[in-house]
Each structure stands twice: as C-alpha cells, then as structure tokens.
C-alpha positions in Angstrom: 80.2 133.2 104.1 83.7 134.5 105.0 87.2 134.6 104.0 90.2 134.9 105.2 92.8 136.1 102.8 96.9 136.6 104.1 100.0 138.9 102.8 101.7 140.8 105.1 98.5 140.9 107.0 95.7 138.8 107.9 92.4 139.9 106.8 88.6 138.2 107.4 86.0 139.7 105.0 82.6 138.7 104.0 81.9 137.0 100.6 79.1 139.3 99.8 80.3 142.9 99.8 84.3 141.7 100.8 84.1 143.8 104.3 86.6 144.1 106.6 85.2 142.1 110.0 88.8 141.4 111.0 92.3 142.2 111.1 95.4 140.6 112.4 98.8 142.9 112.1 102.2 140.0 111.8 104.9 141.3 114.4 107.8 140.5 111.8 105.5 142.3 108.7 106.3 139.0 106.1 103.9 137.3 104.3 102.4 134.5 105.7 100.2 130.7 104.2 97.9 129.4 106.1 95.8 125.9 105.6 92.6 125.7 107.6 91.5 122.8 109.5 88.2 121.7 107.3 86.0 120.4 110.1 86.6 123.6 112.5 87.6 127.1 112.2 90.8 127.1 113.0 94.0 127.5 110.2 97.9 127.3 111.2 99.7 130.4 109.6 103.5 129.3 108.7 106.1 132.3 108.7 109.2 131.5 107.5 111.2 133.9 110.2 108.9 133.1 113.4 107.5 129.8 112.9 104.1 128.6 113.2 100.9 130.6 114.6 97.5 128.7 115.5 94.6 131.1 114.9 90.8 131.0 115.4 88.1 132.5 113.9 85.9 133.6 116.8 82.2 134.8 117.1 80.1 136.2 119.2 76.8 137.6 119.6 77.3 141.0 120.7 81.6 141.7 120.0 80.8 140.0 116.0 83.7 138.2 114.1 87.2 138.4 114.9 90.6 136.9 114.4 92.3 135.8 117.1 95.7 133.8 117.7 95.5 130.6 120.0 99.5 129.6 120.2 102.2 129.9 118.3 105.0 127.1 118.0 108.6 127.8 117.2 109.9 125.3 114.7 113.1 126.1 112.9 113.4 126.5 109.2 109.9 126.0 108.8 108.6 126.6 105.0 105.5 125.4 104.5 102.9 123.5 106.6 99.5 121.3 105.6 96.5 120.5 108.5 95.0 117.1 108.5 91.3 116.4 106.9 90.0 114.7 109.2 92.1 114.5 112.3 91.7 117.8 114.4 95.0 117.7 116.0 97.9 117.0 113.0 99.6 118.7 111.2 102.9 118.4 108.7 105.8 120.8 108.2 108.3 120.8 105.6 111.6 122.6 106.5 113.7 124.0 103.6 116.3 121.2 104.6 114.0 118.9 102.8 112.1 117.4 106.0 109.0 116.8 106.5 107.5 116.5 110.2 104.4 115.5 112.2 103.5 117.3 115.1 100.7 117.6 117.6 99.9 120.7 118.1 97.4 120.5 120.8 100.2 118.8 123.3 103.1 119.6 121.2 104.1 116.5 120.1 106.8 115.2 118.0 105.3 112.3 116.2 107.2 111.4 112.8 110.1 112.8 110.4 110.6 112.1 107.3 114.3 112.3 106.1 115.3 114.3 103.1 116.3 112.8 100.0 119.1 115.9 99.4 120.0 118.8 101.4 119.0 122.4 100.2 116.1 121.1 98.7 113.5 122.9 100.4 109.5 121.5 100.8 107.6 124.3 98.6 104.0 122.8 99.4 102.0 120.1 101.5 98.3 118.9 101.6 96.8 115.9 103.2 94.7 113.7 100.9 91.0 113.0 102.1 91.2 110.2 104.2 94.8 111.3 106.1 96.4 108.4 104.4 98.8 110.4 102.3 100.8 113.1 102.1 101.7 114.7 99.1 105.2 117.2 99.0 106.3 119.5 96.4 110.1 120.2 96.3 112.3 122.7 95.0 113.9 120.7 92.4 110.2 120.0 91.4 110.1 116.6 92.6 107.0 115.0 94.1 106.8 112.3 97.1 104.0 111.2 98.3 104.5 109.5 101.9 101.8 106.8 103.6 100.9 108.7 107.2 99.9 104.8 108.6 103.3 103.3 107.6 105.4 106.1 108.5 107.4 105.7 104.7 108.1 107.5 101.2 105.6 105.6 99.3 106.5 106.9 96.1 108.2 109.6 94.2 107.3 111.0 90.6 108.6 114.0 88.4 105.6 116.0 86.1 107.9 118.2 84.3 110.7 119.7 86.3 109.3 122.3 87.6 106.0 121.5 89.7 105.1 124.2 92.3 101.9 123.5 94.2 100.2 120.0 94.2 96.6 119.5 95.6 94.9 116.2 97.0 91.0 116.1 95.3 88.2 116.8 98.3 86.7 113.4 97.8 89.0 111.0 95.6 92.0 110.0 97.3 94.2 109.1 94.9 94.1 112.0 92.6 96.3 115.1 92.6 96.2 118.0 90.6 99.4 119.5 90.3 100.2 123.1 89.5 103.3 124.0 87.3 105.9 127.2 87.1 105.8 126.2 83.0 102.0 126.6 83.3 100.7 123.4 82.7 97.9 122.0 85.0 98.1 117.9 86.0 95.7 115.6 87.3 97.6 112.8 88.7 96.3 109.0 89.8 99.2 108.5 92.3 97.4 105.0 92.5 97.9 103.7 88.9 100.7 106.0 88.3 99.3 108.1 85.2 98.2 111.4 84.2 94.2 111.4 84.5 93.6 115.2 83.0 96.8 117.4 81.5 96.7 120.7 80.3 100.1 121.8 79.3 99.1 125.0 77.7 96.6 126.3 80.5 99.1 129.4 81.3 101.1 131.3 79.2 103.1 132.3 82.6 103.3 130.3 85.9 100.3 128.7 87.1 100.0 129.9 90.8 97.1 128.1 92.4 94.5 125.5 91.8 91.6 124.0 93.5 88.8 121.5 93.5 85.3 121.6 95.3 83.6 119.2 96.9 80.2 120.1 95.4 81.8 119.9 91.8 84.1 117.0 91.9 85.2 117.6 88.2 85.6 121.0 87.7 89.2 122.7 88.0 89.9 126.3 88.6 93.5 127.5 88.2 95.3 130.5 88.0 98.6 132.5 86.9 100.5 135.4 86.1 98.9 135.8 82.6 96.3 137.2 83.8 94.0 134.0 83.3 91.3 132.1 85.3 91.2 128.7 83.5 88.1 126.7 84.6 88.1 122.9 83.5 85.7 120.1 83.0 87.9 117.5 83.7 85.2 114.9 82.0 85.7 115.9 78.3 88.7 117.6 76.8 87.7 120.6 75.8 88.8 124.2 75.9 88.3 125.4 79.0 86.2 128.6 80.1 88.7 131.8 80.6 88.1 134.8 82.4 90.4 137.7 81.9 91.4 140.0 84.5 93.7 143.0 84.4 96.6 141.9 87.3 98.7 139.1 87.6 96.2 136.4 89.6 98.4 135.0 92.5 96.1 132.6 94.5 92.4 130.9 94.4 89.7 129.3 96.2 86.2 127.8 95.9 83.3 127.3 98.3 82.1 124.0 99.5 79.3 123.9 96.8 80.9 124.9 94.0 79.1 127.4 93.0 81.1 130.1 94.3 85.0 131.2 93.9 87.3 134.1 94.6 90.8 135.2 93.8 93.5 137.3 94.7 96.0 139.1 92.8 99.1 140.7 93.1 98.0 144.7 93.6 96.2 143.1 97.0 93.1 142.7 95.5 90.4 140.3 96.0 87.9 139.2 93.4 84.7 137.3 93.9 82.5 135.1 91.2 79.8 133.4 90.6 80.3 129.7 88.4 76.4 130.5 87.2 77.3 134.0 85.6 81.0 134.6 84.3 80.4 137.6 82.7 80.7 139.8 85.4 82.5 139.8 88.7 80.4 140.1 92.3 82.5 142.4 93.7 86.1 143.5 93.5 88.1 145.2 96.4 91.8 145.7 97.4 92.0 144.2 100.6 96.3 144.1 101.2 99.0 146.7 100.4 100.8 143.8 98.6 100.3 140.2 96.4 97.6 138.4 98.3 99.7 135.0 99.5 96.6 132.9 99.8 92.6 133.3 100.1 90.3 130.3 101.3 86.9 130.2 102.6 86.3 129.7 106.3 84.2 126.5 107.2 81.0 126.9 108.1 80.3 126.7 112.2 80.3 122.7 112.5 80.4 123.6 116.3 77.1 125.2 116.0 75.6 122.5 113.6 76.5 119.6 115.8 75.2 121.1 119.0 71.8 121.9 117.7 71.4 118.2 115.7 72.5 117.0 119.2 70.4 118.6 121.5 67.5 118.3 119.1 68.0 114.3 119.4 68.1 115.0 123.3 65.0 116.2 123.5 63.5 113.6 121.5 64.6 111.0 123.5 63.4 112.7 126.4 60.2 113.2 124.6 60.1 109.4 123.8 61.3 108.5 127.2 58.4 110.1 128.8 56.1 108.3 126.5 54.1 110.7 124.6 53.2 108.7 121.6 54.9 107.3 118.2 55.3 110.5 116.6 57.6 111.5 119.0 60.1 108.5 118.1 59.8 109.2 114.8 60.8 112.2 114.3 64.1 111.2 116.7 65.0 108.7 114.2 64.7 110.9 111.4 67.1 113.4 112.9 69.6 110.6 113.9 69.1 109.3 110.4 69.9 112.3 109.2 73.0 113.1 111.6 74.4 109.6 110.2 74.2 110.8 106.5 75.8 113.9 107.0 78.4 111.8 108.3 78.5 109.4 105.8 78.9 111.9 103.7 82.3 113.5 105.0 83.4 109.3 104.3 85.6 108.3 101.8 83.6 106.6 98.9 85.7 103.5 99.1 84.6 103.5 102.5 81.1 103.6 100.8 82.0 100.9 98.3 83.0 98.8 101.3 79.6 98.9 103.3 77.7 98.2 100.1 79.7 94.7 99.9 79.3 94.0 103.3 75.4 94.7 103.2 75.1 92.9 99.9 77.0 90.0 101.3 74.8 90.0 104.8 71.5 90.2 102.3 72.9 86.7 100.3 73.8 85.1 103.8 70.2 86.0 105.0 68.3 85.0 102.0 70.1 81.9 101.9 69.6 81.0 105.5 65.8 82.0 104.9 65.4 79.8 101.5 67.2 76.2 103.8 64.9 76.9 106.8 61.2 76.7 104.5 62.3 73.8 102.5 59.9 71.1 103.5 60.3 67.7 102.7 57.5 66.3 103.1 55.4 68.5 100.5 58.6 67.6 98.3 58.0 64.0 98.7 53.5 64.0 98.5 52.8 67.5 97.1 55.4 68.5 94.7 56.1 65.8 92.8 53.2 63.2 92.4 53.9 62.3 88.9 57.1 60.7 89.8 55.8 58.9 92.9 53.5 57.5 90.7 56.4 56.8 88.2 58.7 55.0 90.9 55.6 53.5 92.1 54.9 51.6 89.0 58.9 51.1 88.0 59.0 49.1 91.9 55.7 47.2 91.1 56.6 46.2 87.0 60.4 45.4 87.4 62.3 42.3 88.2 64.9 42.2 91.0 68.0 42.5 88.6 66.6 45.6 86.9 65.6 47.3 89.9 69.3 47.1 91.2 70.6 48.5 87.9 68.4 51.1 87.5 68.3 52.9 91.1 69.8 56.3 89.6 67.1 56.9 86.9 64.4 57.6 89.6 63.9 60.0 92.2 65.4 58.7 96.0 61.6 59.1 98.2 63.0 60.1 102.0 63.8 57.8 104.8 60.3 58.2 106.1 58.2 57.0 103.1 60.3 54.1 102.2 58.2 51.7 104.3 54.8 52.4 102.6 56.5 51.8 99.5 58.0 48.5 100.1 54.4 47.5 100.5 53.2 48.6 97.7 55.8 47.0 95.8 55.2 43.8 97.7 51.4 43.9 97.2 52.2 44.6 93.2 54.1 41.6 93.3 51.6 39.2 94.3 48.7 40.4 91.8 51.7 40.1 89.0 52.3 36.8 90.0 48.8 36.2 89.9 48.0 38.0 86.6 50.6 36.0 85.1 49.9 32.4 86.1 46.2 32.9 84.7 47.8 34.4 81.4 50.0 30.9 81.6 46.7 28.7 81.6 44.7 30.6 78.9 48.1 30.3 76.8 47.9 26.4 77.6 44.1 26.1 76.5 45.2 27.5 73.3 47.7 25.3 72.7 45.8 21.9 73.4 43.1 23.6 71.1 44.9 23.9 67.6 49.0 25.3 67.4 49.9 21.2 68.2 48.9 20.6 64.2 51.1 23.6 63.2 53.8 23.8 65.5 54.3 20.1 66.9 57.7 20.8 68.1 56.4 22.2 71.1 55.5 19.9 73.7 55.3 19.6 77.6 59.0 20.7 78.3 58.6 24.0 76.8 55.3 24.5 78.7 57.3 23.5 81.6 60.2 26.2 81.2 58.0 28.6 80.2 56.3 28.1 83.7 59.8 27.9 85.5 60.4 32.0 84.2 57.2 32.6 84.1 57.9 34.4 87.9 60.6 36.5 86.6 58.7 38.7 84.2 61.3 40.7 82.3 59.1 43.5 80.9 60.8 46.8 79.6 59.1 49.4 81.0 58.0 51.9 78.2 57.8 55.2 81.2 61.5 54.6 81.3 63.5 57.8 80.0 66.8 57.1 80.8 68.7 53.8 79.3 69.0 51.1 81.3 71.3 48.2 81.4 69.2 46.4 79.8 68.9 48.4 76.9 72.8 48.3 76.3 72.7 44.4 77.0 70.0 44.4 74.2 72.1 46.0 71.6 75.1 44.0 71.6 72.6 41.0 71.7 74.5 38.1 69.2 72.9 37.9 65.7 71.8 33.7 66.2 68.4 34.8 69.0 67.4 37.4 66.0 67.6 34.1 63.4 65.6 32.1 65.5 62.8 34.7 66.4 62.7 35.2 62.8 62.4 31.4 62.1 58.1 30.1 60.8 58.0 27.4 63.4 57.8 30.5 66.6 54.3 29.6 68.1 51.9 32.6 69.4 52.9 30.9 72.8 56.6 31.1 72.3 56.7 34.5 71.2 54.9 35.7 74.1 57.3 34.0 76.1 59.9 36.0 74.6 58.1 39.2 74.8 58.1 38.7 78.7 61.3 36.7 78.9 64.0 39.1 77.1 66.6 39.2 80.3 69.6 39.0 78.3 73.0 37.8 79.4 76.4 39.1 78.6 78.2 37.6 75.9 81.4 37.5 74.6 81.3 40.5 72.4 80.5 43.2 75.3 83.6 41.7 76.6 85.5 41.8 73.4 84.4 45.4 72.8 85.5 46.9 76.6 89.1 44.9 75.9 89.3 46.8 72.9 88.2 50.2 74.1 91.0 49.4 76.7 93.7 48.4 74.5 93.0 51.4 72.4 93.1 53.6 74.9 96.6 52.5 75.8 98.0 52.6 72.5 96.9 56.5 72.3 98.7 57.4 75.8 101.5 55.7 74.3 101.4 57.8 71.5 101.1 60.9 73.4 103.7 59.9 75.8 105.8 59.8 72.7 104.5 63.3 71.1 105.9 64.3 74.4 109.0 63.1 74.5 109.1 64.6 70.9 108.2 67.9 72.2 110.9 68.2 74.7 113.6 67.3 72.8 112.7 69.2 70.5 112.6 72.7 73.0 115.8 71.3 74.2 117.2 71.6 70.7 115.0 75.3 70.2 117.0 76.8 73.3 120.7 75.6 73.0 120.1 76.7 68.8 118.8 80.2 70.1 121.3 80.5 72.7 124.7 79.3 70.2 123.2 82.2 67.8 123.0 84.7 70.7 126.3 83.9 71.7 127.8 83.6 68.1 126.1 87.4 67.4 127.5 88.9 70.6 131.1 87.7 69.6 130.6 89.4 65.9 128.6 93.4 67.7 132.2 92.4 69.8 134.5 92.2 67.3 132.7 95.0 65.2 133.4 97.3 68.0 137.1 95.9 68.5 137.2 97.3 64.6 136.0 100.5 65.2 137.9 101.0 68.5 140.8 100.6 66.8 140.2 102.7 63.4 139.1 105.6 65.7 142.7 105.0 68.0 144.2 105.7 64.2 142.7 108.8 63.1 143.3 109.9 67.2 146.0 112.5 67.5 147.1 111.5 70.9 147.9 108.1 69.5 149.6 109.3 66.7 152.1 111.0 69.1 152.4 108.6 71.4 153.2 105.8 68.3 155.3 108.8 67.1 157.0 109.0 70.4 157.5 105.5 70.7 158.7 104.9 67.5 161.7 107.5 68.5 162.6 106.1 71.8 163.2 103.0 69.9 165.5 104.9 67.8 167.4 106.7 70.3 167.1 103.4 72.4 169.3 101.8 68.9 171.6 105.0 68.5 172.6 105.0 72.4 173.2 100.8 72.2 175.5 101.5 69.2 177.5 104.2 70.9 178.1 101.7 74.1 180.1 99.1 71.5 182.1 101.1 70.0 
C-alpha cells in the first residue's frame, strides 16, 4: 500500500515503513488538495494560484514508483475541486465566487455551472456521492447544497450549525453525509429524509479537521482536530467513542479500503500510521513535509493490473474451451467470469442490489405461475381427483326431480364439457329404473290396501289411488347427501300451519303417508310473499331514516363552521382592539408624543394669540 500525502509538496510513501518513493516540487511553493479518482490512480491537485494539475501515479518494473503530472488546466479562482466515483472523466470545481462547475477533463469540456446563491461566498469542500447522483458543497457561510448531477439543479440546501467545514458522501450509502464542523461537532446527515442519523457535538474540543468512512467498515467514523484527538465511532450504538491522543495538532485523515488500516497527518508535517486491531501503539511515525500536511489518502490499488489479468485469464479459457479440451475447461471459465461479475457487483450501489432482487423475485413468481397453469390437467380433475363428488352429482342427477335439479345447479361441482354426455345417460338410465322401482312400490301399496286399511280408513277410495298414481312420476325425495340448502328446504319452512294439522290428523293411512313422504314438492304461498314485501318495505323505511340522519348531519356541520368561524372572527376583533389599547397607552408614556402633543397644543395657542392680534 501507498500514500500520497500534499503541503507545499507532493509526497508518495509506503504504508509500511512511510518511505519516500516519490516527490513532486509545486512551481508556486503553496499548499495544495488533491481527490483521487477511486477506480484508477490518478488525483486532480487544486492550487488556488495556478489552477488545476492532473497527476498519475506511475510504475514500472525496473524505474519503481513515481509521481508524475499528466496536464494541468487553468481555471480561474478555483478553490476546491471533487473527482467523480464512478465516471473516469468528471470532475467539479467550486470557485470562491460561489460556483460550482463540471468539466471534462480528458477533452476539456465545459459541461454544467451551477450559479451562486451570494457572491463572496467561496466553495470550501466538494465530494461526489457513490453513485455520481449528487453533489454535496460546503460554503463559507457554512451552508450546505447538495445539487442532482442528472437534473443539472440545487436539490436542496440545509444548515448543521453555522459553521460546517468539510462534508463527506459515505462509500457505499448514498444518501448519507458526514459532516465535519469548525465548533467540533461530527454529523451524520440522511440528505434523503432530511435528519441527523449520528451527531456528536462534543467530538472536539477544537475544530474538527477531517473525517472519513471505509468501505470495509461501513459504520465506523474516524475524525480528527486540533485538540489533538483521533475520535473513532461506532455509528450503531451511542457510545463514547475510542480516542487516541497524540502530541500535535491532527490536520487531515484517511483509511484504507478494508478498514483495517488508517493514517494521519499533523501540522509539524508528520505522518502517522495505525492499525484499527491494536490502538495502543502507532506503526510507524515520520515527518514527511516542512509544514501542516494539507491532506493524506491512500492510492487505489492497480485496477489496471487486476482487470487485465481477470481478462486475459477468461481469454484463454475460451480459447481453451473453443478448442474443445473437455468440461473442466468451461468450468473454470465460468467461475472466473462469475467471479469478474461479483466484483462488479460489488462496486454497485445497494439499491441497485435491492432492485435486481425484485426483478428476480418477480421473474421466479411469473415462472412458477406459468409452470403451475401449464400441468393442470383436467381430465385427472374430472376422473382421478375428485371421485367422491362424481359419485355425489351422479346420484343428485339420478334421485332428483326436474324442478330441483334447476334450483340446485350451484351446490355441485360443474363436470367439463367433455364428460357431460356420459352423464346425461346415466341420469336417463336412473330415470327409467326409478320409474320402474316406483310403479312396483305403487302395486304392493295397492295389495295392502284391498287387504285390510279399507275397515280403518274407508275414506280412501279409487280417486286417491288414482292421484297418487298421477305424481307418482314426480318423485320429490330430499336428498339426505345434500350439504347445502336448497330451495326446497326454504319453501319447506315457511310451509302454512293447515298441511302440518292434517298429517297430524288419525285417519292418515300407511298409503297416504308414504305418498307424502315422496310427494313433499311444496308451492309458494302467500306468506313467503308477505315476508319479501316486508323485508322490502323495511328496508326502505331505514334508507329513509338514514337519508334523514344525513340531512341532520349536514346541517348540523353547516351550523359547526359558521359558529367556529363568528367566534374566530369575534376574538380577532377583541387581540385587535387589545392591541389598539396598548398602542395607544405606550404612544402616552412616549416622549416624542408628549412633545409633539406639547408642540401642538402651543401652535394652537400662538395660532389664538396671532387671530386676536389681527381684530384689534
């Protein structure tokens, strides 16, 4: 690991012993920021006298590590400058008339401004958030405005206390930003739902200088000031946090990409190094600058390096696989693909993340869906699936009479188009061996009449015989496997009182009452009609009523709101007159108006004096 650390110089030094591999001498000897570029190694150095410088960290196998400077690009009153996560090519520059800019830097192109809310109100610090959807700006007055980089506008614009410095985007969470304060408080901000996340108003006893976040420890904060004081939070509890003191005035910090390691600079020019697993002691300590270290950040490891050797690797196993060597071959070329695509995933937003798990969730639904409508089978529905109710509807077609066949088609299962033939003859077929079944039940019944119910019963003659054959057809049984109610059940229970009298009655013969076991169709009577007109009328009186609860209702709002508005009214007249009241008792006791009254009072006099000296 290496870092590069700027004052009046720039200096790259390893992480491990902190030496010198490079040194890059300013023309104008001021101290210089920089921001680095976090997918390459390349950082834009702002100087507030000459502009902006592009450098490159550059290696080689046999000259080693070295700084060197790409371009440089004049921009007037330049102050501070921020690179772009994930674009290559952008960058922003505020000016210390309050602008902000976007440029190009690889064609020099202009490609946004940003106007200033207020002149002399220079742009202290900017930083891209990690998706290059915002940009957050620190001014002078202490203001914050964070501007959308898609829509080109000022999306919004918050004050922490007054005197913010130094405001940082987190490495993987958009929308929060830790803010660094000249009061030395520390701020974690949710510019998203517009409230403080993590706040630490007594981190510092001087100005907080710097602050950082690392990607490998997403809620640890390191921060540092001119008390002497490395403050590092867990931004998950509120607790104290861990201090290390040092012996200088701490100006700037940084931490590596895992999070395990961190460095600072002070004012004397010195560097210090630390490890997050041992605080007790520092790694190594040096003075690298004749002056307060500006800023110190760790240089990105060689993604050039990384990306070739993942790519040619997968190269070669295509090649491999192309020339048909086997399967092993092809898998280890999706493996290292595989494993290309997660590290990208990983540089990915995790609302980007969030996203793809919906979409794949959603695709899964849609695919199981399609999957459970293509192996339905109807005709194992139909045979296999449910027999007992085929038998069921079988024997409800075969034992019921026309009418309650029709009123009873919802209480059974629908069999398909394809069946309904077989089952009409079935139903036929039952028919005809009821008919049967019941005209031999009609001549046993008659042989026990001729034999002995004429002495008991000799109302009964021919013409009952006679009817009784004439319904004999229309066999009216209830079908006990029923488990819904029918219409014949509801016809049965508004059934008039006079059948129930005569069923009860001692001259009912064996024969009649087994008429009436099969015969018990009933028929509508007055009093199912009665009861529907009164269910209706009852039903109209209660809308009435509710129209009128209404009515009521409105009315009575009406009355609510003009009450409520006449007392509103009637107490703004009295806070009026109140204040008339004390307008005027204050105009009394008010010197100036006791001259001018005075004043007037004797102008009215002299006005008298002069008119009596005119008539005589």
């Amino acid at each position: 690991m290496y870092l590069i650390s700027t004052a009046k110089t720039t200096v790259l030094t390893s992480f491990q012993d902190l030496d010198v591999k490079s040194t890059y001498q300013h023309s104008n000897g001021e101290n210089t920021d920089f921001q680095f570029y976090t997918q390459q190694r390349i950082f834009v150095e702002v100087n507030k006298k000459s502009g902006l410088e592009l450098m490159r960290i550059r290696e080689k196998v046999n000259e080693g590590i070295s700084i060197q400077r790409v371009r440089k690009l004049t921009i007037d009153n330049v102050y501070c400058v921020a690179c772009a996560k994930q674009s290559v090519e952008e960058m922003a520059v505020g000016l210390s008339n309050g602008q902000v800019k976007l440029y190009n830097y690889k064609n020099s192109e202009f490609i946004h401004k940003f106007s200033a809310d207020t002149n002399r109100n220079s742009v202290l610090y900017l930083d891209y958030n990690a998706s290059d959807e915002y940009i957050a700006g620190v001014f002078e007055c202490g203001l914050i405005n964070i501007y959308g980089h898609k829509t080109k506008t000022k999306v919004d614009s918050f004050n922490i206390d007054g005197q913010s410095t130094l405001a940082r985007f987190h490495p993987s969470k958009r929308f929060h930003l830790s803010i660094a304060s000249y009061k030395g408080a520390v701020t974690l901000y949710d510019i998203q739902a517009k409230r403080k996340l993590f706040n630490a108003s007594d981190a510092h006893a001087a100005p907080c200088r710097d602050l950082c976040i690392s990607p490998g420890s997403p809620d640890t904060l390191i921060s540092v000031g001119y008390d002497c004081l490395i403050n590092i939070f867990d931004m998950r509890r509120k607790v104290k946090p861990l201090q290390i003191n040092y012996c200088h005035p701490l100006s700037t910090v940084a931490v590596s990409e895992c999070g395990t390691y961190f460095c600072a600079g002070n004012l004397k020019g010195e560097i210090i190094t630390n490890d997050m697993r041992n605080l007790k002691s520092f790694l190594s300590s040096k003075k690298i600058h004749d002056c307060g270290v500006t800023r110190v950040a760790f240089a990105p490891t060689s993604a050039d390096n990384s990306s070739y050797s993942t790519s040619s690797l997968v190269a070669a196993t295509s090649d491999i696989s192309l020339s048909g060597l086997g399967a092993k071959e092809n898998e280890l070329r999706k493996s290292l693909t595989s494993n290309a695509a997660d590290g990208a995933r990983c540089q990915r937003d995790s609302f980007c993340d969030f996203l793809d798990y919906q979409i794949n969730r959603d695709q899964e639904k849609n695919s199981s869906r399609v999957l459970r409508s293509d192996s339905f089978d109807w005709e194992s529905l139909s045979h296999k699936s449910h027999p007992d109710i085929n038998r069921s509807f079988e024997h409800l077609t075969t034992n019921n009479d026309i009418c309650d066949f029709k009123a009873n088609t919802s209480d059974f299962l629908k069999v398909p188009l394809k069946d309904r033939n077989s089952v009409s003859l079935h139903t036929n077929a039952g028919k005809l061996a009821q008919i049967k079944e019941e005209e031999k039940h009609l001549v046993d019944l008659e042989k026990y009449v001729d034999s002995g119910s004429e002495k008991e019963n000799p109302q009964i003659n021919d013409t009952n015989l006679s009817s009784s054959r004439l319904h004999a057809p229309i066999a009216c049984n209830s079908t006990p496997n029923r488990e819904h109610a029918s219409m014949e059940d509801v016809l049965t229970a508004t059934k008039p009182q006079g059948s129930s009298t005569t069923n009860n009655t001692p001259n009912n013969t064996p024969a009649s009452l087994e008429g009436q076991a099969h015969c018990t169709t009933p028929v509508p009577d007055a009093n199912v009609f009665k009861a529907i007109s009164d269910l209706r009328q009852e039903t109209l009186q209660r809308f009435h009523h509710l129209e009128c609860e209404l009515k009521f209702m409105i009315e009575n709002n009406k009355w609510q709101i003009f009450t409520q508005n006449f007392n509103l009214w009637k107490q703004n007249i009295e806070q009026t007159e109140n204040i008339r009241d004390w307008l005027a008792a204050l105009l009394q006791t008010d010197p100036f108006v006791n001259e001018l009254l005075r004043l007037k009072d004797e102008n009215e006099l002299l006005k008298q004096q002069l008119k009596d000296l005119l008539n005589k």
